[in-house]
VOMI-264505 format. One record per residue: residue number from 1; residue in three letters; x, y, z of N, C-alpha, C in turn. Coordinates in Angstrom, 1 decimal, padded with zeros to 4 digits. Atoms other than C-alpha are relative to their C-alpha. Example, Ala and Ser with C-alpha at 12.3 -4.5 7.8 and 13.67 -1.06 7.14 Angstrom:
# VOMI-264505
REC  num  residu    n.xx    n.yy    n.zz   ca.xx   ca.yy   ca.zz    c.xx    c.yy    c.zz
REC    1     ALA   000.9  -001.2   000.0   012.3  -004.5   007.8   000.9   001.2   000.0
REC    2     SER  -000.9  -001.1   000.0   013.7  -001.1   007.1  -000.8   001.1   000.8
***
This chain:
# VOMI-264505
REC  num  residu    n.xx    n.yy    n.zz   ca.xx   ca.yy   ca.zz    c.xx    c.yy    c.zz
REC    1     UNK   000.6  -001.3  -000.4   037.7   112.8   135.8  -000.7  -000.1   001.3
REC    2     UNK   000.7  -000.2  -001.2   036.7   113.8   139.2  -001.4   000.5   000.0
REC    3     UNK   001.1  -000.8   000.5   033.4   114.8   140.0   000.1   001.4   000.0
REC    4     UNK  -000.5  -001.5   000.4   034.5   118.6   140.8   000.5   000.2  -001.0
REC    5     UNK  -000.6  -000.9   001.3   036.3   118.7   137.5  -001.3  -000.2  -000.9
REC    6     UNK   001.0  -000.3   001.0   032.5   118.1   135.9   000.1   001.2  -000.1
REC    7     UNK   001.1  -001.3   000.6   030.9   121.0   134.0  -001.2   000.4   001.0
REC    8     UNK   001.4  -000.7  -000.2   027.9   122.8   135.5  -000.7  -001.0   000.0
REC    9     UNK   001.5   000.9   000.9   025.8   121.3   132.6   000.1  -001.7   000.4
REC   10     UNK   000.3   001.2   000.0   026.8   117.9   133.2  -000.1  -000.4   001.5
REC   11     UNK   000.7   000.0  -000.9   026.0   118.0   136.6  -001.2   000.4   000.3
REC   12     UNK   000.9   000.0   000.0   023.3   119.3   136.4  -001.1  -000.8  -000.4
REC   13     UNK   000.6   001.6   001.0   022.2   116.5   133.8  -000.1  -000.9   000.6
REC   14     UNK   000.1   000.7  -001.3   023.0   114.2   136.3  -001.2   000.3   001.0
REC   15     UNK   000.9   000.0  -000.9   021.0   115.6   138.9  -001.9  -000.2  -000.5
REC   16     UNK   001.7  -000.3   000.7   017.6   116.5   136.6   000.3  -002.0  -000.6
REC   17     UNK   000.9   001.1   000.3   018.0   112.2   135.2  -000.4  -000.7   001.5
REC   18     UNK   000.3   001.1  -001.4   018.3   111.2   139.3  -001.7   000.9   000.2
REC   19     UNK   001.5  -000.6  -000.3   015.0   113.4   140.0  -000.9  -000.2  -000.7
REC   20     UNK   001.0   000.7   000.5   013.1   112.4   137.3  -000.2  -001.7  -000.1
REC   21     UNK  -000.3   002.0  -000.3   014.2   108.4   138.2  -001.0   000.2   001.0
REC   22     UNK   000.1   000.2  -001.2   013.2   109.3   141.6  -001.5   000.5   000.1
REC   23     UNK   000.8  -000.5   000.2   010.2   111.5   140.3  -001.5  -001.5   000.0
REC   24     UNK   000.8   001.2   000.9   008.9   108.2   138.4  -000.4  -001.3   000.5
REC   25     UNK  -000.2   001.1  -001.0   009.6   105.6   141.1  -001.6   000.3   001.0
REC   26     UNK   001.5  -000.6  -000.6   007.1   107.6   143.2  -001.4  -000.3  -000.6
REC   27     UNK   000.9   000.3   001.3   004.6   107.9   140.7  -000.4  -001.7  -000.1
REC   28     UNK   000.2   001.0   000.1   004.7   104.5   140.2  -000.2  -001.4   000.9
REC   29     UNK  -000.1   001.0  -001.3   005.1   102.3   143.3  -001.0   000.7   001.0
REC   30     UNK   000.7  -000.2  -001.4   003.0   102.6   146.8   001.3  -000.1   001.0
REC   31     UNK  -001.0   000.2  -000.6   006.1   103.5   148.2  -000.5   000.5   001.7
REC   32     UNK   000.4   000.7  -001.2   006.0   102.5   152.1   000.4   001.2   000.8
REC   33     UNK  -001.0  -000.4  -001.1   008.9   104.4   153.6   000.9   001.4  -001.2
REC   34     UNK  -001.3  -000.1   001.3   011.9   107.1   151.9   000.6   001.0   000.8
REC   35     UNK  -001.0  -001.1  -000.6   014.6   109.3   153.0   000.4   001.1  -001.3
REC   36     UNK  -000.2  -000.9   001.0   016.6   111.8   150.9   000.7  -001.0  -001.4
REC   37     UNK  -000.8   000.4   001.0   018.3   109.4   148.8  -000.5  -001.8  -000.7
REC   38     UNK   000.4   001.5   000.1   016.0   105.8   148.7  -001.4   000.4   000.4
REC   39     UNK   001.5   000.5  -000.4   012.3   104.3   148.7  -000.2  -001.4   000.2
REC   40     UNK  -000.1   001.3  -000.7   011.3   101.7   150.3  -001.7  -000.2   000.0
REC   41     UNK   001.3   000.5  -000.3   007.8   099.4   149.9   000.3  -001.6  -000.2
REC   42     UNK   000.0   001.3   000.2   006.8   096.0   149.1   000.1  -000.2  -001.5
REC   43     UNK  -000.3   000.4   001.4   007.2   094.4   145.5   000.2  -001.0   000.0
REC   44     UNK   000.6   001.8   000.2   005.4   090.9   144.7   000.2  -000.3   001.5
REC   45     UNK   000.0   001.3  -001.4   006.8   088.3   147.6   001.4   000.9   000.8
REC   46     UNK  -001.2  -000.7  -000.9   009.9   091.0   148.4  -000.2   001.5   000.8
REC   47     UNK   000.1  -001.1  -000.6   010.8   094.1   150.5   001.0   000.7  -001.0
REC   48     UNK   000.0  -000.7   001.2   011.8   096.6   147.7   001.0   001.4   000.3
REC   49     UNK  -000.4  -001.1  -000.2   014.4   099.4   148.4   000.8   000.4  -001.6
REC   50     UNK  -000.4  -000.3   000.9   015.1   101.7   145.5   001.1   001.2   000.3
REC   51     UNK  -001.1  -001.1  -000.8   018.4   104.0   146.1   000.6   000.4  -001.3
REC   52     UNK   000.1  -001.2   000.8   019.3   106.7   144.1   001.8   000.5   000.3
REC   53     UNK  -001.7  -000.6   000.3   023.4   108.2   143.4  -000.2   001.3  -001.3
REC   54     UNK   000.0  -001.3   000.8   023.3   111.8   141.7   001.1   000.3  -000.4
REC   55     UNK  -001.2   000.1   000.5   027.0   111.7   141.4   000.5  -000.8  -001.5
REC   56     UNK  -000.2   000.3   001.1   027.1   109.1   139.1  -000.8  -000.1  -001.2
REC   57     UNK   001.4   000.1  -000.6   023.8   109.0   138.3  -000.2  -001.5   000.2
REC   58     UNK   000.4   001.7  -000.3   022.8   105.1   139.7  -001.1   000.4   000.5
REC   59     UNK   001.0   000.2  -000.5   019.8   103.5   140.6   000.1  -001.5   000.3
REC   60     UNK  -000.5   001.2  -000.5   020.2   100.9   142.7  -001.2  -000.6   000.6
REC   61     UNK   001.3   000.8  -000.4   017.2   098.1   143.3   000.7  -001.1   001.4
REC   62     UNK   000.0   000.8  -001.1   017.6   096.1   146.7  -001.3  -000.8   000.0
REC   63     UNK   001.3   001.4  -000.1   015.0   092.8   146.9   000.4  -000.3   000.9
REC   64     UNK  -000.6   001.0  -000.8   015.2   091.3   150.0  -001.6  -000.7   000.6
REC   65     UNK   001.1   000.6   000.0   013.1   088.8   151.7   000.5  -001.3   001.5
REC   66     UNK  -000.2   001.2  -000.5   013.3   086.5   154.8   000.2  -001.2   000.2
REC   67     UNK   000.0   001.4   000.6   015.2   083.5   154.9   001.1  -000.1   001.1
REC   68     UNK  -001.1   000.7  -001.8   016.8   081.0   158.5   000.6  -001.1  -000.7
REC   69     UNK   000.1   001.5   000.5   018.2   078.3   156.5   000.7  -000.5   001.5
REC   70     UNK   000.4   001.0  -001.0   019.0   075.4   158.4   001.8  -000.5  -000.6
REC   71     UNK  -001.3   000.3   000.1   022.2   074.7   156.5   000.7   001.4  -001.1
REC   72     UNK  -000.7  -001.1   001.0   024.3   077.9   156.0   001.0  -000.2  -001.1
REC   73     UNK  -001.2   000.5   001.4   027.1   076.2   154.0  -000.4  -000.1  -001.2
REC   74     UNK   000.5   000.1   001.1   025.1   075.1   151.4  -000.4   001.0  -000.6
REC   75     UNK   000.3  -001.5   000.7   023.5   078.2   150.8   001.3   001.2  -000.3
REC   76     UNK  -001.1  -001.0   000.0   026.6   080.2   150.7   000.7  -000.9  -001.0
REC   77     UNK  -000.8   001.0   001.4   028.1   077.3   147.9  -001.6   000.4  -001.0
REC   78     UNK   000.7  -000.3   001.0   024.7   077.9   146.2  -000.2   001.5  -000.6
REC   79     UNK  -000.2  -001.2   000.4   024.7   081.5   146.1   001.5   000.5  -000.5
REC   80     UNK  -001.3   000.3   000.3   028.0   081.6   145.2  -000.1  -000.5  -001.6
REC   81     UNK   000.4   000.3   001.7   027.0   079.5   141.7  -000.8   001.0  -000.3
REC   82     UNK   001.2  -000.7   000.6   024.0   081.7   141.5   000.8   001.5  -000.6
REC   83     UNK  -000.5  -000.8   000.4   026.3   084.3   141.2   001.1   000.6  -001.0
REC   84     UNK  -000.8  -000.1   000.8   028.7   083.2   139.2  -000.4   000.0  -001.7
REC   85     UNK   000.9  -000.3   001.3   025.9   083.1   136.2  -000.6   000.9   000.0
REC   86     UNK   000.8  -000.8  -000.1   024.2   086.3   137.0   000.6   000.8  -000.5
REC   87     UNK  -000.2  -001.2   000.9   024.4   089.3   134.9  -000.5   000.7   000.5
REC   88     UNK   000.5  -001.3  -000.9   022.1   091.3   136.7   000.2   000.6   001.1
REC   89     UNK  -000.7  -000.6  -001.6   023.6   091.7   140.1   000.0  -001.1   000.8
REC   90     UNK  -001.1   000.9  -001.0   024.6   090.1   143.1  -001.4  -000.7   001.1
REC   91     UNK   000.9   000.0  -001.2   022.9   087.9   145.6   000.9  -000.4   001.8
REC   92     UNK  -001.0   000.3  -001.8   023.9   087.4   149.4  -001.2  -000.4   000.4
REC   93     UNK   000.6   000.3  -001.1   022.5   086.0   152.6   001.0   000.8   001.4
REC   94     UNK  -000.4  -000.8  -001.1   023.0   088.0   155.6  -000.3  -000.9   001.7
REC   95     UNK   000.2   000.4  -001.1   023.0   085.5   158.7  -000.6   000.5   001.2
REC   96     UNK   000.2  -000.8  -001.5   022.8   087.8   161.6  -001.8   000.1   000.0
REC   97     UNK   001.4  -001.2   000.5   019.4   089.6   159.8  -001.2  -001.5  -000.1
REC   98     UNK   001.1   001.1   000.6   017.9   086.2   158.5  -000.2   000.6  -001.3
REC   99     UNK   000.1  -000.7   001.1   017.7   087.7   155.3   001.0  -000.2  -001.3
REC  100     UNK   000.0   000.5   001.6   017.7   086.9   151.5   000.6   001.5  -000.5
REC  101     UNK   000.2  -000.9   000.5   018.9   089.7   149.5   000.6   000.2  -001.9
REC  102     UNK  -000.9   000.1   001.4   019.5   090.4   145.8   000.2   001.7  -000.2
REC  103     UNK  -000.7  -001.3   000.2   021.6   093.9   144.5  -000.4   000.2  -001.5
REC  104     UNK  -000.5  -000.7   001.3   021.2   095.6   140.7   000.2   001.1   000.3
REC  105     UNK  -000.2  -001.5   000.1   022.5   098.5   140.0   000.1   000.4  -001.7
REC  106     UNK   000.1  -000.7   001.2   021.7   100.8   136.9   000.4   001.5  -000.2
REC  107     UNK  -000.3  -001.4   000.6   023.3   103.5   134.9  -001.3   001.0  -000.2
REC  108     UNK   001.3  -000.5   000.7   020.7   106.2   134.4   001.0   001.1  -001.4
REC  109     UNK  -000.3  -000.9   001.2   021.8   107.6   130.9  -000.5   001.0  -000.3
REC  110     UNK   000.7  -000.7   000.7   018.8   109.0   129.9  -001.4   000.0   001.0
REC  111     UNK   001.3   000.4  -000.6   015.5   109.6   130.9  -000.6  -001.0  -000.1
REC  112     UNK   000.4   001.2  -000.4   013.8   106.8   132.3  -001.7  -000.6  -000.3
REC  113     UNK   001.5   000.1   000.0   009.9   105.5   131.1  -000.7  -000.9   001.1
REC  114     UNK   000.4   000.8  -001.1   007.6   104.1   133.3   000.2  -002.1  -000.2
REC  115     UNK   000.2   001.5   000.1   007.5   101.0   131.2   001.4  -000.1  -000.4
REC  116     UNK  -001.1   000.0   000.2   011.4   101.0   131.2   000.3  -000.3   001.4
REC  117     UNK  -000.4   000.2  -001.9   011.7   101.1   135.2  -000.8  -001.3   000.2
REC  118     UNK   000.3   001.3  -000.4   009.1   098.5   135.4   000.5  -001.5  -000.6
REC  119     UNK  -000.6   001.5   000.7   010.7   095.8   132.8   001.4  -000.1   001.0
REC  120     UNK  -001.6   000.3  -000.8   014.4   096.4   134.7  -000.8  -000.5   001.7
REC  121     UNK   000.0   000.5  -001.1   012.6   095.9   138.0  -000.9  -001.6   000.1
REC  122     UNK   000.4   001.2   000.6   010.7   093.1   136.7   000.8  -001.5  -000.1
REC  123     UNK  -001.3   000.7   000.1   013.8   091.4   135.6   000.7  -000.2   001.5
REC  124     UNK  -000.5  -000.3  -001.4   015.4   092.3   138.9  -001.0  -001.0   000.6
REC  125     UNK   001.2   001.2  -001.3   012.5   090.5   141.0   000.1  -001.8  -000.6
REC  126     UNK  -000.2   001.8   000.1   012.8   087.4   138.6   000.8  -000.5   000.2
REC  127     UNK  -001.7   000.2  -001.1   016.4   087.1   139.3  -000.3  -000.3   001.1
REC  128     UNK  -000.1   000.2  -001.3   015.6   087.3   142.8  -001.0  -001.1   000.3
REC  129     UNK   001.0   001.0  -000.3   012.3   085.2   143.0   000.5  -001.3  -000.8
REC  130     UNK  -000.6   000.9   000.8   014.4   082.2   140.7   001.4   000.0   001.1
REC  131     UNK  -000.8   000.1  -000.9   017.3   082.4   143.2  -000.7  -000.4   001.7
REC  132     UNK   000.8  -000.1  -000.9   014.8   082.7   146.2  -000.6  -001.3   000.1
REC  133     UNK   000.9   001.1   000.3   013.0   079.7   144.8   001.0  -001.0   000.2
REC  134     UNK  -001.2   001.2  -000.3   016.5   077.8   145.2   000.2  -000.5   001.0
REC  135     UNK  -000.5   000.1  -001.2   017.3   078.5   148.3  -000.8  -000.8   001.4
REC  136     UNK   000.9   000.9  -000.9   014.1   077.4   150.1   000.1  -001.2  -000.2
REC  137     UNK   000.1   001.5   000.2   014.5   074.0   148.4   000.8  -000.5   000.2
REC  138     UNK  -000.8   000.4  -000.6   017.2   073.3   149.9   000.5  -000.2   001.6
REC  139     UNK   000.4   000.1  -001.6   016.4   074.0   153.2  -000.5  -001.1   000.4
***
């Protein structure tokens, strides 16, 4: 099914769970920075962008975090493992940027609680600070 062949209602449903995601993120975080479709602050030891899809509905968490290694190979064979046991999303290194970064992305089904956004981003940060913690030691 295309999104044009949705319903009204189920577009609509879509849009009202991305607004109250987006509503709740607000609310919740000291958000730094945001455009029409993401927020952006800090969160623990990372830089924190939360992005938002009303189409499907998604909510997509970005962690990223400074990082020159010293030997790119290795880190690109370790993230590479790290990824091949991750359930929660993806991590990369971005050379050019210097930059760490980890990806989740989440369905929003239903409406979202506060202490529902904070356990998934919780998880999300420890994934990334447990990968993050790899990568420096190997430098």
């Amino acid at each position: 099914m295309q999104y044009t062949q949705l319903t009204s209602r189920e577009k609509s449903k879509r849009k009202s769970l991305t607004e109250q995601a987006k509503k709740l993120v607000r609310q919740t975080l000291p958000i730094e920075d945001r455009d029409e479709t993401s927020y952006t602050c800090h969160y623990k030891q990372f830089y924190l962008n939360v992005s938002f899809s009303t189409l499907h509905p998604l909510m997509v968490f970005y962690l990223a975090q400074t990082h020159t290694p010293k030997n790119v190979s290795k880190v690109h064979t370790l993230l590479n493992d790290i990824n091949l046991k991750s359930v929660l999303g993806s991590h990369s290194l971005n050379e050019h940027l210097g930059c760490y970064s980890f990806r989740a992305t989440h369905w929003l089904e239903t409406e979202l609680s506060e202490t529902r956004f904070l356990e998934i981003l919780d998880r999300c940060s420890e994934e990334a600070m447990r990968a993050y913690g790899r990568l420096i030691i190997i430098n």
